[in-house]
C-alpha positions as CSV (number, residue, x, y, z in Angstrom):
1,X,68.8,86.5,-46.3
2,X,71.5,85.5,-43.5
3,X,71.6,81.7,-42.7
4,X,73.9,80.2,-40.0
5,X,73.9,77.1,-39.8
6,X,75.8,75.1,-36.6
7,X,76.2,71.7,-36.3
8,X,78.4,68.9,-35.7
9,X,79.3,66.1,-36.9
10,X,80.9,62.5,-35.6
11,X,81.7,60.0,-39.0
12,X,80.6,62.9,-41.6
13,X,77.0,62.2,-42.2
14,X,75.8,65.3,-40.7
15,X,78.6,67.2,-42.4
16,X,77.2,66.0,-45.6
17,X,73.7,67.1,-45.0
18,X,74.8,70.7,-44.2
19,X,76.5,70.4,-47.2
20,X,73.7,69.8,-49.4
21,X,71.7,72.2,-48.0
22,X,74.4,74.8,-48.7
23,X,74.0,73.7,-52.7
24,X,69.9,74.4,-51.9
25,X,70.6,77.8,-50.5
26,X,73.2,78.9,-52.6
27,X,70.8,78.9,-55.7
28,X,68.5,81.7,-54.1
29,X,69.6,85.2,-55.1
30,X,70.8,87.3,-51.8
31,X,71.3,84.4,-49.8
32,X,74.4,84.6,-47.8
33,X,75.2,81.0,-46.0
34,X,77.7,80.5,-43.2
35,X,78.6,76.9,-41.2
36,X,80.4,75.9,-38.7
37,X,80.8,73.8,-35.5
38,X,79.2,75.2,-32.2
39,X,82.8,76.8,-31.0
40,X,83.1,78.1,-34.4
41,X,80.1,80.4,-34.3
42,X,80.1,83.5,-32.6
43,X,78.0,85.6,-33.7
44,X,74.3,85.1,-34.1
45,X,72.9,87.7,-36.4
46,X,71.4,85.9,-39.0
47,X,67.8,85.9,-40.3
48,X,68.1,82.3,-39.6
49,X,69.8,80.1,-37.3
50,X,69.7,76.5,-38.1
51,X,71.4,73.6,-35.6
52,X,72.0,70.5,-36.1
53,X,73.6,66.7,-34.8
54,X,73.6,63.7,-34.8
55,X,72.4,61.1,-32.4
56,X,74.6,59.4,-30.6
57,X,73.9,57.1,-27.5
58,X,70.0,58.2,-27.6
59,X,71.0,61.8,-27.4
60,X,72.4,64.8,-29.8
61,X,76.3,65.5,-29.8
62,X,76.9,67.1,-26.3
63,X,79.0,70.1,-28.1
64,X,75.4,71.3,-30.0
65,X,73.3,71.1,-26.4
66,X,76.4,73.1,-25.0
67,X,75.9,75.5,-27.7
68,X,71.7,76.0,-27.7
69,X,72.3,75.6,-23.7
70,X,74.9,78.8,-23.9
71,X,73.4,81.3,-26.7
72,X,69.6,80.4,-25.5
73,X,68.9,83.8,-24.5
74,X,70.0,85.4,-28.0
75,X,68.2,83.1,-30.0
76,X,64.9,84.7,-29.0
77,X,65.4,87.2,-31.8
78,X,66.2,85.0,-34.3
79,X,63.9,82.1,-36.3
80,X,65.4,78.9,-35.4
81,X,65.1,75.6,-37.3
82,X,66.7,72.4,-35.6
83,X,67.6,68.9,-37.6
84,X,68.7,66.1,-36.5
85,X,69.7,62.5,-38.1
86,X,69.6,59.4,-36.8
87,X,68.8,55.5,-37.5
88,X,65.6,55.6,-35.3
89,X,63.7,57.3,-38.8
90,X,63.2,54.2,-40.0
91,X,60.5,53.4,-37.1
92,X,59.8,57.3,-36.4
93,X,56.1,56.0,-36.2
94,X,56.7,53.8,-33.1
95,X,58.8,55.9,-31.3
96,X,57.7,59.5,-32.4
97,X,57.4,60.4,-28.3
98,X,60.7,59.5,-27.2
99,X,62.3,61.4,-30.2
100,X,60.5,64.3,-29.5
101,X,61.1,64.6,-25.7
102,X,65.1,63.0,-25.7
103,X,66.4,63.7,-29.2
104,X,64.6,67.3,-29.9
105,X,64.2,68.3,-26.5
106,X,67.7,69.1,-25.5
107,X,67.9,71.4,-28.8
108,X,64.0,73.2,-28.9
109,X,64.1,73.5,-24.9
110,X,62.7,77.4,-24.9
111,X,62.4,78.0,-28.5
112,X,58.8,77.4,-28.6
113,X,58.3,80.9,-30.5
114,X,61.3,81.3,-32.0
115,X,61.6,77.4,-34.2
116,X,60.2,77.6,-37.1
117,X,60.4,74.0,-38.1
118,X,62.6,70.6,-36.8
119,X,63.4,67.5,-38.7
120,X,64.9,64.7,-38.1
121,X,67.1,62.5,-41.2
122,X,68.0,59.1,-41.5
123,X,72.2,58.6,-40.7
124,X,74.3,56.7,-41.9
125,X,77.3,54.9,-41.2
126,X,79.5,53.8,-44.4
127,X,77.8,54.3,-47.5
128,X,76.1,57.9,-48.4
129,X,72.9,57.8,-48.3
130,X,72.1,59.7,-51.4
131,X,68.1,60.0,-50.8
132,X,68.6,62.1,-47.9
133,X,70.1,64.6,-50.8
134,X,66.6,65.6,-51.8
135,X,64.7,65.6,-48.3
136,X,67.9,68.1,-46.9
137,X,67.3,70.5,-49.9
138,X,63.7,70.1,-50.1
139,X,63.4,70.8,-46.0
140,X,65.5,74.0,-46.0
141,X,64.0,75.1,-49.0
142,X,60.8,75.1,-47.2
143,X,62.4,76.7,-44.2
144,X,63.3,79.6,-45.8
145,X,60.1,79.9,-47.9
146,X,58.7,80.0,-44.2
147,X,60.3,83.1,-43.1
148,X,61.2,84.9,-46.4
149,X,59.1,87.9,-46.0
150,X,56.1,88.0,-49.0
151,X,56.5,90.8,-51.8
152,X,54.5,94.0,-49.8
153,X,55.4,92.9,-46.3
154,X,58.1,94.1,-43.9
């Protein structure tokens, strides 16, 4: 399996997530991972594309909305999974509405049968916050396990 994975990152918190999930993907035989920042990326033929970015001034990094705004039309033949991290996780339950429609919006806009699952982490500033380690390996772990095909099925 091809992963892509484009993201971007402000103070290194994101960068640490993709990081992570690298480790989780580089343990599954066949897997072949590549990462980079949305100028970075140029070709988009990947089994799965995965974006990324942070929050910053209620919105994700304007380089990774550039990016889904410019390749939208190619990503209908790929399986797309979007994260994003911010400090609004904490009280996800109270504001679940205006993350959907201002955080995941700009990065699931048309996608609707291509994204095969979104998340959003809690960020961090100074100090690493090592429990996201497990939820970032866990949740692209389950991504892939979404789209691997099954033993029989093409």
């Amino acid at each position: 399996m091809r992963v892509c994975i484009v993201f971007d990152s402000k103070r290194g918190a994101t960068r640490q997530i993709v990081q992570w999930m690298v480790e989780a993907l580089e343990e599954l035989e066949g897997t072949k991972v590549v990462t980079g920042g949305p100028k970075e990326i140029e070709a988009l033929n990947h089994d799965l594309l995965v974006i990324g970015s942070p929050i910053y001034f209620e919105r994700p990094m304007k380089s990774v909305s550039e990016f889904v705004a410019a390749h939208a039309s190619s990503m209908h033949s790929h399986r797309v999974a979007v994260f994003i991290l911010g400090w609004a996780k904490s009280v996800y339950q109270r504001v679940e509405k205006h993350i959907e429609k201002r955080y995941f919006g700009p990065l699931v806009k048309g996608l609707s049968d291509e994204l095969v699952s979104k998340h959003m982490f809690r960020g961090w500033i100074r100090k690493k916050d090592s429990a996201q380690e497990k939820e970032s390996k866990e949740w692209i772990l389950n991504v892939v396990a979404m789209i691997k095909p099954r033993p029989g099925n093409s």
